[in-house]
C-alpha positions as CSV (number, residue, x, y, z in Angstrom):
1,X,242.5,-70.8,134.1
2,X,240.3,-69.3,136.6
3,X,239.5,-66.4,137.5
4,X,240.9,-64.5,140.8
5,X,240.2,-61.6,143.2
6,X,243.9,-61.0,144.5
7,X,244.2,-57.7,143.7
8,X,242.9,-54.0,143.9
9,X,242.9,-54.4,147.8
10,X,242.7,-50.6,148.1
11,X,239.4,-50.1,146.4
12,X,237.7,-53.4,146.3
13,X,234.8,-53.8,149.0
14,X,233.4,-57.7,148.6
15,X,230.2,-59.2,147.8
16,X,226.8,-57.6,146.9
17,X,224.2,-60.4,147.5
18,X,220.8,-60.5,145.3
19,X,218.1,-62.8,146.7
20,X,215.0,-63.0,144.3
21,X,212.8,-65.6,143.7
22,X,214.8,-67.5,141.2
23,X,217.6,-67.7,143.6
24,X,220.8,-66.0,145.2
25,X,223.5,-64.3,142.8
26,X,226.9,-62.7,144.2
27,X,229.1,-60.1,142.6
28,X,232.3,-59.2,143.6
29,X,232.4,-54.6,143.7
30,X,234.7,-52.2,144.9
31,X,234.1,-49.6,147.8
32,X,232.7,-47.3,144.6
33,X,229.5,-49.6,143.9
34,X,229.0,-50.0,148.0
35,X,228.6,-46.1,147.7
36,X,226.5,-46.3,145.3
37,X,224.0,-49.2,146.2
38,X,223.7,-48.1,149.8
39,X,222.5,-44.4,148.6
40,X,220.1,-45.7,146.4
41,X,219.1,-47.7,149.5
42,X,218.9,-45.2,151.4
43,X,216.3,-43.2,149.0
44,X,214.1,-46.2,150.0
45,X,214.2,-46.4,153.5
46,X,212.3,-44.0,154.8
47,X,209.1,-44.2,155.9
48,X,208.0,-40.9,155.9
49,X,208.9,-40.1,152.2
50,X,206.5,-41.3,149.5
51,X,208.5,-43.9,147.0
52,X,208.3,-43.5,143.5
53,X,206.8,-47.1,141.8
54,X,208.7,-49.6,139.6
55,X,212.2,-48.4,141.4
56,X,215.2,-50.3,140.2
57,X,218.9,-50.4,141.9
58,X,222.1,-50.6,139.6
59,X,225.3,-51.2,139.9
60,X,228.9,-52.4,138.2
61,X,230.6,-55.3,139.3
62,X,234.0,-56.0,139.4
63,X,233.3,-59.1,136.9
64,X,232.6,-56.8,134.0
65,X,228.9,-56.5,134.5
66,X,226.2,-53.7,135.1
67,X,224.0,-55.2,137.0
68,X,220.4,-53.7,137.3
69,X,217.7,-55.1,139.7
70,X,213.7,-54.5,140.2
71,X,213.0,-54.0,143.0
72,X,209.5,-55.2,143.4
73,X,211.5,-58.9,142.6
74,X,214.3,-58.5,145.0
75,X,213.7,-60.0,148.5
76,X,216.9,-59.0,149.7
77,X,220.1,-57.1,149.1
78,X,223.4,-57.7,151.1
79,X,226.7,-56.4,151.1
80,X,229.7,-58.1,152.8
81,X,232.6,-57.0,153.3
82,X,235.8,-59.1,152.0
83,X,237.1,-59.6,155.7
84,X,233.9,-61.5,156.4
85,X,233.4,-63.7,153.1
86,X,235.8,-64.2,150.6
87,X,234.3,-62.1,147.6
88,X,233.5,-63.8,144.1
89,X,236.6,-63.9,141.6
90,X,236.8,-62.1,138.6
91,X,239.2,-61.5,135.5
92,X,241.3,-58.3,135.1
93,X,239.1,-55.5,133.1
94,X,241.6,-55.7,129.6
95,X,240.9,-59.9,129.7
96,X,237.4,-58.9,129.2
97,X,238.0,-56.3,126.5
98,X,240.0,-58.6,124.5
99,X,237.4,-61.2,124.6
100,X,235.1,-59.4,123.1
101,X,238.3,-57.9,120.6
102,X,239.3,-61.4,120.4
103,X,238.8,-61.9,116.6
104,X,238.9,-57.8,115.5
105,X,241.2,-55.9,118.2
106,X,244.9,-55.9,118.5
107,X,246.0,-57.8,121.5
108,X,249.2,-58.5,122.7
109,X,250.5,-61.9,123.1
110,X,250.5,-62.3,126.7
111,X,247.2,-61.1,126.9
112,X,245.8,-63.2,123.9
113,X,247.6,-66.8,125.9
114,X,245.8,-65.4,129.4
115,X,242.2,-65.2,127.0
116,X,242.9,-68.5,125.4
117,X,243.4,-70.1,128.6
118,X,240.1,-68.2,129.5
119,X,238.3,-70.2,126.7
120,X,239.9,-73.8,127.7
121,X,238.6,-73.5,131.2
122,X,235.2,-72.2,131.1
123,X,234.1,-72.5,127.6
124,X,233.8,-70.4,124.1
125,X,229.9,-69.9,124.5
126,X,230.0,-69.0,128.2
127,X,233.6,-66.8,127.4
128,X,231.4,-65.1,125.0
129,X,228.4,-64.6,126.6
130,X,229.9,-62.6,129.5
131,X,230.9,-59.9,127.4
132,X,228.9,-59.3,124.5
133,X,225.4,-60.8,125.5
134,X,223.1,-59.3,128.0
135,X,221.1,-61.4,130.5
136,X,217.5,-61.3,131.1
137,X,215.9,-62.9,133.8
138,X,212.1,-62.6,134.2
139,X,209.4,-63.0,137.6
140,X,209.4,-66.6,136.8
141,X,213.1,-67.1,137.2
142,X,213.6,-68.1,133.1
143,X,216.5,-65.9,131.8
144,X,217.1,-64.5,127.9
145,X,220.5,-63.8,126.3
146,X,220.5,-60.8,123.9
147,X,223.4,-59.8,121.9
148,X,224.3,-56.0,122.8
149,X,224.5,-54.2,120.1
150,X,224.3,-50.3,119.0
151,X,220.9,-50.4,119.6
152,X,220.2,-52.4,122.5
153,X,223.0,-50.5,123.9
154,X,220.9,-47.2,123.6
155,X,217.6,-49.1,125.4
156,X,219.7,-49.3,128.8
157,X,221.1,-45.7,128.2
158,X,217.9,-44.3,128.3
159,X,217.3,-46.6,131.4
160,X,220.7,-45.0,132.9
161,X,220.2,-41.7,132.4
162,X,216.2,-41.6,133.5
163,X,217.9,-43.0,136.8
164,X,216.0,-46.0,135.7
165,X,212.9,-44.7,137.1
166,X,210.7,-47.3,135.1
167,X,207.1,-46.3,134.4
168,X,204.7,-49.3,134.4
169,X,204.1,-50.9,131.4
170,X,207.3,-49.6,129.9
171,X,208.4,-52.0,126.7
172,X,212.4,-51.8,126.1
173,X,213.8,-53.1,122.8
174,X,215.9,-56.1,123.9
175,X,216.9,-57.2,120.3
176,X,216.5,-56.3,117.0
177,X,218.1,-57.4,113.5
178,X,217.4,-54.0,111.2
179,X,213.9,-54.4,109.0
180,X,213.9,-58.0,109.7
181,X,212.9,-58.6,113.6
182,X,212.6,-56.2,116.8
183,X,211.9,-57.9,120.0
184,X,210.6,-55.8,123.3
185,X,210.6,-56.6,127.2
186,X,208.2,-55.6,129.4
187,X,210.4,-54.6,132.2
188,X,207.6,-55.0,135.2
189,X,208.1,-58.5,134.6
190,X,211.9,-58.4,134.5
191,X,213.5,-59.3,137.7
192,X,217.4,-58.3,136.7
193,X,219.3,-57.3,133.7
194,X,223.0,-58.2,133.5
195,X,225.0,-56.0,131.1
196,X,228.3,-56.5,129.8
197,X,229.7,-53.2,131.1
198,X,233.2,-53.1,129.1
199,X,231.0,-53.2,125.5
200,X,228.0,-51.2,126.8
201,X,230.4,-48.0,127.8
202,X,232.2,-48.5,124.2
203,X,228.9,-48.3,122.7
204,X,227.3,-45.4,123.8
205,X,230.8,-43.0,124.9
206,X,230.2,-41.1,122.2
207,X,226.5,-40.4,124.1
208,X,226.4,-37.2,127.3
209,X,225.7,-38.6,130.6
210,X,224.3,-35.8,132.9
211,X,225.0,-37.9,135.9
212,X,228.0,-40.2,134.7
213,X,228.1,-43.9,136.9
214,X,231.8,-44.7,137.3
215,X,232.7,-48.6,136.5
216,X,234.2,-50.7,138.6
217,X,236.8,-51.2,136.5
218,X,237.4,-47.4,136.6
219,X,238.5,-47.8,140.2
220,X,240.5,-50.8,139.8
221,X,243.5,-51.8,137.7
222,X,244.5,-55.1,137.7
223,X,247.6,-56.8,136.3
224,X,247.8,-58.7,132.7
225,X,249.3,-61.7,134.2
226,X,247.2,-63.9,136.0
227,X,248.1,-66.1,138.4
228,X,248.9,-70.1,138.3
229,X,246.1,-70.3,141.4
230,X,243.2,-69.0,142.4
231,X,239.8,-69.1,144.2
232,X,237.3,-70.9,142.1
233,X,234.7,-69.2,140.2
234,X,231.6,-67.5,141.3
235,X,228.6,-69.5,140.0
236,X,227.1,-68.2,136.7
237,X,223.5,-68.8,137.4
């Protein structure tokens, strides 16, 4: 079963556009995130105004991820509106959330055949991966995948709520397993940071945000039932 972008017409935008050395990745976002990305542009386009070094951009997709991009890596950033190139498809938010509820969470029927079709069509390790692991790619265009947990969780919270205004040299835990391992990145050679969005909120709600990011997903509500055909899937580089 494939995923599909036939809904949320009202709110949806298109397709954000991320060129970096390692290639070209496309996310589907709502009018919300297009807000977003071009005032954060527009912090950086003057030429008058000083910038502050090691900036990064962020954003959530529509496709469950928050997506956060060095600049210093990113040769270009484009946004196109549906009307002019069909945006990447995506699941409904709650298919998401019951992936990663799959063996724990209560899920109703309908929803548990749509997640199982999920699974058959794209594959357990890649159905898991895009909600409970984080991706990290570096400079060099190799990528990471990090389980998000509590703690991990917290790293990127502090990122979110410094603006992630990264001072150079700065080491963020990307994994750890208690007393037995701790593993850090050091994020001025990190190009972008994927985040499953769904299981990052759910982690730190119980945290304050002085300057809450709404999700895509809060914008957008999709039906349970998806349909028989679709677009194909954006690429998962």
């Amino acid at each position: 079963m494939k995923p599909f972008a036939a809904f949320d017409t009202e709110t949806r935008y298109g397709t954000v556009s991320l060129r970096t050395a390692s290639g070209i990745r496309k996310y589907p976002v709502n009018q919300n995130a297009r807000l977003s990305i071009l005032l954060q542009l527009e912090c950086l386009c003057s030429f008058r105004k000083p910038h502050k070094p090691h900036s990064w951009i962020y954003f959530y997709t529509l496709d469950n991820k928050l997506v956060l991009s060095n600049l210093q890596y990113a040769k270009s950033i484009e946004l196109i509106g549906d009307d002019v190139e069909a945006m990447p498809c995506y699941y409904p938010p709650e298919i998401y959330r019951a992936l990663d509820d799959l063996d724990t969470g209560e899920i109703s029927d309908s929803v548990k055949t749509n997640c199982q079709a999920v699974i058959a069509d794209i594959g357990d390790e890649k159905a898991m991966r895009i909600v409970s692991f984080v991706r990290i790619t570096y400079d060099a265009g190799e990528d990471e995948w990090n389980f998000l947990d509590k703690g991990t969780a917290n790293t990127f919270f502090g990122l979110e709520a410094a603006t992630f205004e990264v001072p150079p040299h700065t080491l963020a835990q990307i994994e750890e397993e208690g007393y037995y391992r701790a593993r850090y990145a050091n994020l001025d050679r990190v190009a972008v940071i994927e985040i499953p969005s769904d299981r990052y909120h759910r982690l730190t709600r119980t945290r304050s945000r002085s300057k809450p990011i709404k999700r895509a997903s809060q914008l957008s509500r999709a039906p349970t039932q998806l349909p028989k055909k679709s677009a194909g899937a954006a690429r998962e580089d």
